[in-house]
C-alpha positions in Angstrom: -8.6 -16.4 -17.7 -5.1 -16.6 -17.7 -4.5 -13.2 -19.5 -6.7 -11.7 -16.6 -4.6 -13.4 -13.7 -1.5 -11.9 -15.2 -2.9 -8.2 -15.9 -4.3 -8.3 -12.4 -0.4 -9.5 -10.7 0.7 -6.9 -13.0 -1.2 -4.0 -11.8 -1.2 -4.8 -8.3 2.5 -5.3 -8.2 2.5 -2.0 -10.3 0.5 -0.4 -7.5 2.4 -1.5 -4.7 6.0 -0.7 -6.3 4.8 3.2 -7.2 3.2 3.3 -3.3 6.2 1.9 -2.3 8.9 4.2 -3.7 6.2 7.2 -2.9 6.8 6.5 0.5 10.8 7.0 0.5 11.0 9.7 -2.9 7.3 11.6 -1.8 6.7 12.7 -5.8 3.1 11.9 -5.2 1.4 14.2 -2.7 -0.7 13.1 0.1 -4.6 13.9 0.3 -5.9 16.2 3.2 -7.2 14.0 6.1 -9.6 14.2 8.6 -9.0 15.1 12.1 -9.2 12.5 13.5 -7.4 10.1 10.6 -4.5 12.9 10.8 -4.0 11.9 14.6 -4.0 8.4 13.9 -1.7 8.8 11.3 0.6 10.8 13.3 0.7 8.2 16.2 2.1 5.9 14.0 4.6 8.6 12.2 5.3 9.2 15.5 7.1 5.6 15.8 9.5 6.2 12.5 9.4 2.8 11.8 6.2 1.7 10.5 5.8 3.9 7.4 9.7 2.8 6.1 8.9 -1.1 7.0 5.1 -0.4 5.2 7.3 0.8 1.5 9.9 -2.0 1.9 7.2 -4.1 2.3 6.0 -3.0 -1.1 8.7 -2.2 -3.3 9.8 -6.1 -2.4 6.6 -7.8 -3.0 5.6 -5.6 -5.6 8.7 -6.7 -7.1 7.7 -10.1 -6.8 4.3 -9.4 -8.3 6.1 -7.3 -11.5 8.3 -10.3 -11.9 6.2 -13.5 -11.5 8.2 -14.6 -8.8 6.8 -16.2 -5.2 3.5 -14.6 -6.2 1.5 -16.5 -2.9 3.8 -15.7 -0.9 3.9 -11.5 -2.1 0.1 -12.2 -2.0 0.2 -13.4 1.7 2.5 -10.5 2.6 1.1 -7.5 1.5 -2.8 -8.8 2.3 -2.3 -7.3 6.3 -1.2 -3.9 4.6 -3.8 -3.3 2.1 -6.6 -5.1 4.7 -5.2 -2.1 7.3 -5.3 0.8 4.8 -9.1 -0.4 4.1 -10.3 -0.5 7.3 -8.4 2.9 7.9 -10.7 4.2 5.4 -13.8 2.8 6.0 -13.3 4.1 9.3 -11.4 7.5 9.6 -11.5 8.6 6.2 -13.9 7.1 3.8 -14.0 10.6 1.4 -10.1 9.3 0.4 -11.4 5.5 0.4 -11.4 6.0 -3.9 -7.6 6.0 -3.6 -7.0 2.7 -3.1 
């Protein structure tokens, strides 16, 4: 069980490092979204705060995650974001929903 645990805080702080960096370095390209996802989305661009806070957010805790460190508290953090991008898809985009 504990071999598990430790793969899983491995590839979800993997994950959320990679998403992360993507956000400030863009060597991942983003999928085509629907209308009305691509307004959403552009609301919040619109703001040019949320997206940079979103990778900190990430590269930090997925930090934490990579390096066993204050893994409830990186688990705490990050559960708003990846709760959000969910209900994003579920809602306004479920054909990109197998990206998460």
């Amino acid at each position: 069980m504990k071999s598990i645990t430790t793969i899983s805080r491995f590839i979800l702080g993997l994950i959320l490092f990679v998403l992360g960096t993507n956000g400030f370095l863009n060597f991942m390209p983003y999928p085509e979204l629907s209308p009305a996802a691509g307004a959403f989305m552009g609301a919040i661009a619109s703001t040019k705060i949320i997206f940079p806070l979103i990778g900190i957010i990430e590269i930090i805790f997925g930090l934490f995650l990579l390096f066993n460190k204050a893994v409830p508290l990186a688990l705490i953090a990050v559960l708003p974001i990846l709760v959000n991008a969910m209900i994003f898809h579920i809602s306004l985009n479920p054909e990109g929903i197998y990206l998460l």
